[in-house]
N, C-alpha and C positions, 0 to 999 in steps of 0.2 A: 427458613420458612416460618417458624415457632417467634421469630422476633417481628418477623412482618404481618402474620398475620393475629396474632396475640400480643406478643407482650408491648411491641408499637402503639397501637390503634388504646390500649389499656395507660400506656405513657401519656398520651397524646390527652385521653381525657384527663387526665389527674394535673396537668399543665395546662389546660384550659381553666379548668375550675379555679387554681390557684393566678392566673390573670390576670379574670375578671370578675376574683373576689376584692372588695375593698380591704386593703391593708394587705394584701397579697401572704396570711400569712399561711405558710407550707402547712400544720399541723391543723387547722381549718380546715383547709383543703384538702386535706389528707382522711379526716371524718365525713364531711359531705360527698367526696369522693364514696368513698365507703357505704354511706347509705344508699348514692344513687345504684353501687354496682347490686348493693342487694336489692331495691326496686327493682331492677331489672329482671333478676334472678327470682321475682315473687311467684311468676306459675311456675318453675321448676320446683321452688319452695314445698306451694301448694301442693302439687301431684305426690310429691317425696312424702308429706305430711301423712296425705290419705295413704298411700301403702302403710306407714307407719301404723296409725290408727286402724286400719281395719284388722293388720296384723295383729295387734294387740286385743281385738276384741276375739279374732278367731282361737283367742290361745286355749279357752277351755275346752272350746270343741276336736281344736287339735289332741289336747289329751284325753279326751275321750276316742278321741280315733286311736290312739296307739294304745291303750287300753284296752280297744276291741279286737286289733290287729294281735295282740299278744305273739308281739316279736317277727312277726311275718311281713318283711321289710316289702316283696313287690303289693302283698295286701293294703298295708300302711300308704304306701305312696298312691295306687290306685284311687282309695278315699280320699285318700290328701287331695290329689289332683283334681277330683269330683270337689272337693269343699272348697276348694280355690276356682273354679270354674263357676260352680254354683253364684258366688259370692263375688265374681266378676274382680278377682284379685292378684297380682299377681307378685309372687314373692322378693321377685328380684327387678321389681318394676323403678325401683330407687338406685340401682347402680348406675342407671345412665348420668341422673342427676347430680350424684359425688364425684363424678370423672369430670364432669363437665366443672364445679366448684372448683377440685382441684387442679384443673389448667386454670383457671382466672388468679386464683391462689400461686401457682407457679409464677405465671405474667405478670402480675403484682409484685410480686415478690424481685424478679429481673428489673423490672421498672425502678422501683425501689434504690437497692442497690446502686444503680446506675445516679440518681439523683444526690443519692448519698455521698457519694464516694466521687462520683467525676460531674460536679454541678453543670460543667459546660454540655454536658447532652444534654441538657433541657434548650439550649437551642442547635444542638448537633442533629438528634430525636425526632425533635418538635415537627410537622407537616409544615412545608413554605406557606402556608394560609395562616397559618396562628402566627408568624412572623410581622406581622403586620398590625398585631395588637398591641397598646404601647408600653404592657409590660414588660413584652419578651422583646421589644426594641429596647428599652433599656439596660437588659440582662447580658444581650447579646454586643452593647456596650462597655459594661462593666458588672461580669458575674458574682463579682463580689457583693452585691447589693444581695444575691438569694443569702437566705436565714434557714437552714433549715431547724427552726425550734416549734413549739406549742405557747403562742401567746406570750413568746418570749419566754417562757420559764422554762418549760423543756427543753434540751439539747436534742434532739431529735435523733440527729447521726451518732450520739454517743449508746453505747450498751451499758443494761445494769449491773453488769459485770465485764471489766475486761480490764488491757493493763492499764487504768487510772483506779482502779480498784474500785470500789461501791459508790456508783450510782443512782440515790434514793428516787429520786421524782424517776428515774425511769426503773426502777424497780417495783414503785407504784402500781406504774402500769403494765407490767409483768406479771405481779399477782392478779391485777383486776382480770388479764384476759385469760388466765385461769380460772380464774372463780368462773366467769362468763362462760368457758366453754364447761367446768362442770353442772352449772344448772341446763344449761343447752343438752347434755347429754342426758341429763337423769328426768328432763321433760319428755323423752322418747322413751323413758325403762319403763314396763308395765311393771308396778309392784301392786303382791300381793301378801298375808296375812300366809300364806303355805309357803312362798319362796325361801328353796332353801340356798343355803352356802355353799362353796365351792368344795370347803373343806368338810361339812357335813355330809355332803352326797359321797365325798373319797371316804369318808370314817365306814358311810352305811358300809360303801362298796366293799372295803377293808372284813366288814364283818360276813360278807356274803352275802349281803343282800345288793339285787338286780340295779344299775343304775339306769336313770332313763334318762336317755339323748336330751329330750326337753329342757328338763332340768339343769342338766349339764349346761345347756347351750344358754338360760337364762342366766343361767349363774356367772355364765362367762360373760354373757350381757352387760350384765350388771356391776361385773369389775370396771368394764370401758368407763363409767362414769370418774375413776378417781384415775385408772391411767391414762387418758385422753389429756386430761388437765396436766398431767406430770409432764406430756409430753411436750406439748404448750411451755409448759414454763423453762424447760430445758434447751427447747431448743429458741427462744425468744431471748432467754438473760444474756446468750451473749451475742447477739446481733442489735443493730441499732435500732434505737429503741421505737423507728417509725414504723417499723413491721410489727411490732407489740403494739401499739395507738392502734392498727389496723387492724389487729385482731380482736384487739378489745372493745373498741366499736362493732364490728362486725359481730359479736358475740351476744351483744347487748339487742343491737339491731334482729339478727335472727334467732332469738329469746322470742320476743316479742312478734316476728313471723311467724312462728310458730306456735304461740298462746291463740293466736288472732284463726291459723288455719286448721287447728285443733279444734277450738271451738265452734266456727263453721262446718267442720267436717260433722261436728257431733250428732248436730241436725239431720244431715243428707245421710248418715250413716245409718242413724235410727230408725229415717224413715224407709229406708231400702229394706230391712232389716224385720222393716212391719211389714211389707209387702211382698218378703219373699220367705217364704217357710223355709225353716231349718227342716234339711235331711237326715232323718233320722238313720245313725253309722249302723246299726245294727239291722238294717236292712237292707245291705250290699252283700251278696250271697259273697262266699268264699271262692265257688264255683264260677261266679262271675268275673275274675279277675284270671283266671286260671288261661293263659296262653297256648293257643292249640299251635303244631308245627304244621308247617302247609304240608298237605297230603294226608292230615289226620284219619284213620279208619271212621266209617260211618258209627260204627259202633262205639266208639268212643264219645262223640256226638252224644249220641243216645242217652247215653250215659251221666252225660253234665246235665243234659235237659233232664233228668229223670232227679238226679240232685237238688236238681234248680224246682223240682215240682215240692219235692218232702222236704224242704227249706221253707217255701213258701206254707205249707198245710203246719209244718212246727208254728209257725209265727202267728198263724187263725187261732 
């Protein structure tokens, strides 16, 4: 099912484009490919981008909630949950869109493979309808005629590492779609002039002082940008090097989706932002968040209201 209705229809383009490209060459095809599937992918882009963005703008107000909550995790969440509601955001509104990336990445990647390694599925693959176009009449003549390189320089199906031993032109583009995917990563890291280290927050911790989740969790943020890249390069040097070309295009390309929905977002974000007042955290009673069991005594009741009253006359 995963090759019919994925990685197929994903084949089927990438041997379309390489056709009824002039000069029919595979590594052309294999970047145009690449742009159009990120076109494609531009409002998943976009949606991902804004949770990104808004995420990041709410981080001060976040530590000011946990600041207020001083350690009272269903208090903390309660606020949180109001500041994300407020703010029409929703935390984990981007995982749809990385699941969905990563099957096209998976399918790409089978597709791939398959071109590489057994040239004749480009017309085993191919739909009876692209048969009839007279590249893949001729292929399906003599498969010898596919190339898979880059404008003739690149060996495509060769790794920048394997047993012919070092591969320059394709270890090129092994580093490039590293570099690509560390600026891609560190376009999404909120930095700021107080972020601390991983190792700084474990020294404070060491010395007894409090760590705080936030922190923690930027910090660990903010490592993805150099292990993301590592992982990239690790697992690209020894595979051929047309899955590195597509990465590295792909990297460059959604750089630049990103700059473009970042910067749109900046606008819409600001003016949302002017139009709807910040709730002030310190105005969410304690007592409000406070869970009654069904059946609560009236008295108890009474009680929270009575709370909820000399809370209110504190803050006048």
């Amino acid at each position: 099912m995963f090759t019919t209705v994925i990685v197929r229809p994903i084949f089927n383009l990438l041997v379309l484009i390489e056709a009824i490209l002039p000069g029919h060459n595979f590594g052309l095809a294999l970047i145009i490919f690449t742009i159009v599937i990120r076109f494609l992918m531009w409002p998943l882009v976009k949606k991902q981008m804004h949770q990104a963005k808004a995420m990041r703008e709410l981080q001060p107000e976040i530590k000011k909630i946990k600041q207020a909550a001083k350690g009272n995790r269903q208090k903390e969440s309660t606020m949180l949950m109001e500041l994300y509601k407020e703010r029409e955001v929703s935390p984990f509104g981007s995982i749809g869109t990385l699941i969905i990336q990563l099957i096209v990445l998976i399918g790409l990647y089978s597709g791939l493979r398959k071109v590489v390694y057994t040239p004749k599925s480009i017309i085993t693959l191919s739909y009876p309808v692209l048969h009839k176009l007279p590249w893949l009449k001729q292929l399906s003549g003599n498969i010898h005629l596919f190339h898979a390189t880059f404008l003739g320089i690149v060996n495509l199906s060769q790794a920048a590492l394997g047993k012919a031993g070092l591969y320059w032109p394709a270890m090129i583009i092994v580093i490039g779609s590293a570099v690509s995917q560390y600026y891609q990563s560190k376009q999404l890291m909120p930095s700021t002039k107080e972020s601390k280290t991983l190792r700084s927050i474990l020294k404070s911790a060491g010395e007894g002082e409090k760590a705080d989740q936030t922190e923690i969790n930027a910090a660990i943020g903010r490592g993805t940008r150099y292990f993301l890249p590592a992982m990239v390069f690790l697992f690209t040097v020894s595979y051929p090097s047309a899955l590195s070309l597509y990465w590295f295009t792909g990297g460059v390309v959604a750089y630049i989706q990103q700059s473009i929905a970042l910067k749109e977002d900046t606008t819409q974000l600001d003016s949302a932002l002017a139009t709807k007042p910040t709730k002030d955290v310190s105005s969410i009673a304690e007592a409000e968040i406070v869970e009654q069991p069904s059946g609560a005594p009236q008295a108890q009741n009474k009680k929270i209201q009575k709370n909820r009253k000399s809370h209110k006359k504190r803050r006048k």
